[in-house]
C-alpha positions as CSV (number, residue, x, y, z in Angstrom):
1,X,7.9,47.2,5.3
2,X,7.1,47.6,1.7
3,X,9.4,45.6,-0.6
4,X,10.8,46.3,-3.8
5,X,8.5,45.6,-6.7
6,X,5.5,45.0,-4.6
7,X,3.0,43.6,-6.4
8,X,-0.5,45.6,-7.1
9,X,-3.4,44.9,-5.1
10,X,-5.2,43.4,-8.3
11,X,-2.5,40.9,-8.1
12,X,-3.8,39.5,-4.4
13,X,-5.6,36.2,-5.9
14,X,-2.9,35.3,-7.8
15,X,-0.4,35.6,-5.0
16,X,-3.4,33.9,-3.2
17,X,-2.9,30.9,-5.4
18,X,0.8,30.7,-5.3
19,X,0.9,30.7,-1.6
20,X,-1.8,27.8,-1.7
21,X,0.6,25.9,-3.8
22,X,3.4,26.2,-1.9
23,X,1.3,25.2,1.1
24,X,0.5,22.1,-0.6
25,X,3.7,21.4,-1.9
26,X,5.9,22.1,1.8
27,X,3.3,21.3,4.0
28,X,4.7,23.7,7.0
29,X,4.2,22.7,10.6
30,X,2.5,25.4,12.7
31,X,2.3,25.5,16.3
32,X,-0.5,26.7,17.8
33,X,-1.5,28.2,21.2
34,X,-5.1,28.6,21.1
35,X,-8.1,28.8,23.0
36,X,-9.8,25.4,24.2
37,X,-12.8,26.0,22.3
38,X,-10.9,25.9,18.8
39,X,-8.2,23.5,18.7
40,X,-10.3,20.6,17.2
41,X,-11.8,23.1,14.6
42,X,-8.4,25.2,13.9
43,X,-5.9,21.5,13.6
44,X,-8.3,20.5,11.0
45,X,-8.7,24.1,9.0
46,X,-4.7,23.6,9.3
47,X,-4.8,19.9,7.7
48,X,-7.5,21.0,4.7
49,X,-5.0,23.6,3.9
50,X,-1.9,22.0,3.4
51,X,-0.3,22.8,6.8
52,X,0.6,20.2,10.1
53,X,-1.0,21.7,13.3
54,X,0.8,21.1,16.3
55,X,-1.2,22.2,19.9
56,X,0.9,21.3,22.7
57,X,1.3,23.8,25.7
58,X,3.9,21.6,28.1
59,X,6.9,23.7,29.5
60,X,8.4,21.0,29.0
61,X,7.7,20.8,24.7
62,X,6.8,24.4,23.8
63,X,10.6,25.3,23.1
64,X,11.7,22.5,21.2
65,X,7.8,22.4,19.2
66,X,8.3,26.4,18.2
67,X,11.3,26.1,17.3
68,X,10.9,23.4,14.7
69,X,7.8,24.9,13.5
70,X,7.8,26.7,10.2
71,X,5.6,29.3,12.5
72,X,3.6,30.0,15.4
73,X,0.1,31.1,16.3
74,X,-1.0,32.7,19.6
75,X,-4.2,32.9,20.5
76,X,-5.6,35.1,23.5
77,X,-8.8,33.4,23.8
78,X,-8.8,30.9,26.8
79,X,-6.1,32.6,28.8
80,X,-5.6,30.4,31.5
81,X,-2.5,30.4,33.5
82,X,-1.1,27.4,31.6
83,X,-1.5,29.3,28.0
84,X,-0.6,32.3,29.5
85,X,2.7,30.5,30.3
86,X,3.1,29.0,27.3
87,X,2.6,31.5,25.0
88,X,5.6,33.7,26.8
89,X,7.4,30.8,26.4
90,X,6.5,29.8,22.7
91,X,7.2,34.1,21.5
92,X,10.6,33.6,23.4
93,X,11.6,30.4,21.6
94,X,10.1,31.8,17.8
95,X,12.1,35.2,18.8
96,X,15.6,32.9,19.0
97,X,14.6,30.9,16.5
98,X,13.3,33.5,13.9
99,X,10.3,31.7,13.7
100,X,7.3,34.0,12.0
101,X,4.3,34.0,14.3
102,X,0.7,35.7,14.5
103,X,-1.3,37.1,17.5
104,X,-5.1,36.6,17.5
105,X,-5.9,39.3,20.5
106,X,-9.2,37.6,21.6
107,X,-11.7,39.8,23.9
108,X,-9.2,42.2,24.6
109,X,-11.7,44.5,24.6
110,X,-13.6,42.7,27.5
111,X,-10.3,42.2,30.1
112,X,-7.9,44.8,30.9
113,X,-5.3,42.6,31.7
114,X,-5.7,40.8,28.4
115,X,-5.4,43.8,26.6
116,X,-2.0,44.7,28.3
117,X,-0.6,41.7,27.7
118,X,-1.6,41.9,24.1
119,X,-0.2,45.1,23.9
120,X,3.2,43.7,25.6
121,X,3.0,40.5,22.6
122,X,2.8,43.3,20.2
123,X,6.4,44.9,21.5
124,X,7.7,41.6,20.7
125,X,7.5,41.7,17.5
126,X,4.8,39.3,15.8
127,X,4.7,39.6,11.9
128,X,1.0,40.2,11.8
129,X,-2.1,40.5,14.2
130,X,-5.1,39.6,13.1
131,X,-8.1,40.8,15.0
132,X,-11.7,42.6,14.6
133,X,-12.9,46.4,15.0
134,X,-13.5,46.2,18.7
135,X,-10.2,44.6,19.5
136,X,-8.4,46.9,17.1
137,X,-9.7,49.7,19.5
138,X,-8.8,48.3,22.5
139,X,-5.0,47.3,21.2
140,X,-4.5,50.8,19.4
141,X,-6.9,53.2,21.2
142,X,-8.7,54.1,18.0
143,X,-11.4,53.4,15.9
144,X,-10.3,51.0,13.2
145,X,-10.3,53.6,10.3
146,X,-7.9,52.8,7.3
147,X,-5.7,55.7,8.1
148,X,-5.8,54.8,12.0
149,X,-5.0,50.5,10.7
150,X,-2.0,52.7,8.2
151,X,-0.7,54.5,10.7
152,X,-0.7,51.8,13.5
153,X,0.8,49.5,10.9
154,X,3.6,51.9,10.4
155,X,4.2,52.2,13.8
156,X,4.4,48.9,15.1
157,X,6.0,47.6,11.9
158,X,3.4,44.6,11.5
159,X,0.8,43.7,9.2
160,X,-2.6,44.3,10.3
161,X,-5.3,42.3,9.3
162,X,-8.6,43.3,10.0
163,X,-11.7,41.2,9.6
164,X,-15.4,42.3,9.3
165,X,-18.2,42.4,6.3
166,X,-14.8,43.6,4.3
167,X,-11.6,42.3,5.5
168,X,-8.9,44.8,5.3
169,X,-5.0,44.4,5.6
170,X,-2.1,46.9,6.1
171,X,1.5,47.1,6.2
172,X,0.9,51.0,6.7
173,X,1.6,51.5,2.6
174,X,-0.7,48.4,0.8
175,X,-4.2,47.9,1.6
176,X,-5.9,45.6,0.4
177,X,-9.9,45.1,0.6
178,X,-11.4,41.4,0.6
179,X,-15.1,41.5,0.1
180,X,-15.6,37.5,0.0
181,X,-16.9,35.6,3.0
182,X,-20.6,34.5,4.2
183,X,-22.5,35.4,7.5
184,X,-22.5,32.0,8.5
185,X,-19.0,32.1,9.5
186,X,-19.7,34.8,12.3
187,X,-22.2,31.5,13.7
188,X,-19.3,29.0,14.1
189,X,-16.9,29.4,16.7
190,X,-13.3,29.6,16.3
191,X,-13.7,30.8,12.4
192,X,-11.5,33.5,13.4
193,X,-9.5,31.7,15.2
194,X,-9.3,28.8,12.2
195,X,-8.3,31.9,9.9
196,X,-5.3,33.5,11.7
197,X,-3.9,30.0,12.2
198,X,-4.0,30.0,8.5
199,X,-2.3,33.6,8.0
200,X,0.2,32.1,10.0
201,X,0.5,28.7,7.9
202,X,1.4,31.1,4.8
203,X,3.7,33.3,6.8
204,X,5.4,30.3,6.7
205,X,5.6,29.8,2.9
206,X,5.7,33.4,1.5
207,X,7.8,36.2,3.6
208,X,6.2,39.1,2.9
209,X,4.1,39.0,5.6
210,X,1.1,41.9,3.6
211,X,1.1,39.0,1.3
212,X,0.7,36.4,3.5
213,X,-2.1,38.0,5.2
214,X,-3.6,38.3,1.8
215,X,-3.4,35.4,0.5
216,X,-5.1,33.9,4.3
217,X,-8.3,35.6,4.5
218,X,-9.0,35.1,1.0
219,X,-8.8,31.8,1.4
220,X,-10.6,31.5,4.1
221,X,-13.4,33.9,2.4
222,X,-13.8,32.1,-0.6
223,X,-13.9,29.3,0.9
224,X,-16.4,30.5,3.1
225,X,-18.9,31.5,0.2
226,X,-18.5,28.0,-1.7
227,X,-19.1,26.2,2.2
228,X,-22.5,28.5,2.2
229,X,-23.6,27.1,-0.9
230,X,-23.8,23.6,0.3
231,X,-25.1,24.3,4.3
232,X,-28.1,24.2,5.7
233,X,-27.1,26.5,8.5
234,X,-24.3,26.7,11.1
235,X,-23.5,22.9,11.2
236,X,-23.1,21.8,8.1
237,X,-21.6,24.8,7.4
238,X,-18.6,23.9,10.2
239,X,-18.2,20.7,7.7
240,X,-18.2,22.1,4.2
241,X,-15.8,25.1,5.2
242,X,-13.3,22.2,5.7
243,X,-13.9,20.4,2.5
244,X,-14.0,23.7,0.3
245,X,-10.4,24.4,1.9
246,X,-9.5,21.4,0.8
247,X,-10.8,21.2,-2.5
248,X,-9.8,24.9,-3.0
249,X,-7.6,25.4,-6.1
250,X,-5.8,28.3,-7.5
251,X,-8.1,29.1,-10.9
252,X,-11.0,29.0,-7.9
253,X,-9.5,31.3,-5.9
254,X,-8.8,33.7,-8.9
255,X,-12.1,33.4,-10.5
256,X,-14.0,34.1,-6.8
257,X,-11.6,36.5,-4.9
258,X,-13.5,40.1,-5.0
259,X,-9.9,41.8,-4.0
260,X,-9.7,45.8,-4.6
């Protein structure tokens, strides 16, 4: 998974700000199952961004939808029987249509049957899954280490992007460490949801999928810090992460990122 001439993890906010531009410049469509809960706040993290959210879950529309989208996000939060459905459907159509796509294993750590049906998602070959410690456990069986992320990485051939007080990501060689972010974003709902829509928005601008995963969470992060400096808690907050996303600019994002 590690490509020739890979750059150096001190080069993450720069490839940050290139994958910004392109965002800006090609404007990707990405289609989105997600949980009910997060549509509203994940279509518009999308639009700050750069990208086009699309949301619709029809049998009828999720073919044609994922295959015209630059890439596709599925979300394990809400798992009713329609998403459920749908997101069987959506994986088949971005598998035919080599369409890059993200899984966001919500909870799996709270439903057994979730967890096996993340764990089937995973054998289908998503580019990246983004997720937190306790889901990492219940997906992989072990503690969410760097070694255990590596090897799991290697394994599965997919990036895995962690998120926590440091965000980590692997491709089972790179690691990269993203120490920006603010605690508010653990009191809105659907931030994580809102940020692996958004490794999925540069998955469809930039191929390497380590960098893609990058470049995502630390935008998100820094845009989380400058968000925190204009709230006054968890609702304002909600607002200014949109507008720093979409005021974010490439010198910010260099000057801000704490990447090691």
């Amino acid at each position: 998974m590690h490509s020739p001439g890979a750059l150096s993890h001190d080069d993450v906010p720069q490839i940050a700000a290139a994958v910004l531009d392109r965002l800006r410049a090609r404007s990707p469509r990405v289609h989105c199952i997600t949980n009910a809960v997060a549509q509203n706040f994940t279509a518009n993290v999308l639009l700050a961004a750069g990208a086009v959210p699309s949301m619709t879950l029809s049998a009828e529309e999720i073919g044609p939808f994922v295959r015209g989208a630059s890439a596709l996000l599925v979300n394990l939060g809400t798992l009713d029987r329609e998403r459920r459905e749908a997101t069987v459907m959506a994986v088949e159509a971005a598998t035919r249509g080599n369409v890059p796509w993200v899984l966001d294993p919500v909870f799996i750590d709270r439903s057994t049957p979730r967890a096996a049906l993340a764990r089937a998602l995973i054998a289908s070959a998503p580019k990246a899954v983004r997720l937190n410690a306790a889901e990492f456990f219940a997906l992989s069986g072990g503690e969410p280490t760097r070694e255990a992320m590596a090897a799991y990485a290697r394994d599965k051939k997919i990036i895995v992007g962690l998120s926590g007080a440091t965000d980590l990501v692997s491709d089972g060689e790179r690691l990269s460490t993203i120490a920006n972010g603010h605690m508010l974003m653990a009191k809105v709902t659907a931030m994580g949801c809102a940020a692996s829509a958004l490794v999925a928005a540069c998955l469809a601008v930039e191929q390497d999928a380590w960098r893609a995963t990058a470049a995502a969470l630390t935008m998100i992060g820094v845009a989380g810090e400058l968000a925190a400096a204009r709230a006054n808690g968890p609702g304002s907050f909600a607002v200014a992460i949109i507008d720093a996303l979409y005021n974010l600019d490439g010198p910010t994002l260099m000057a801000r990122s704490k990447v090691n």
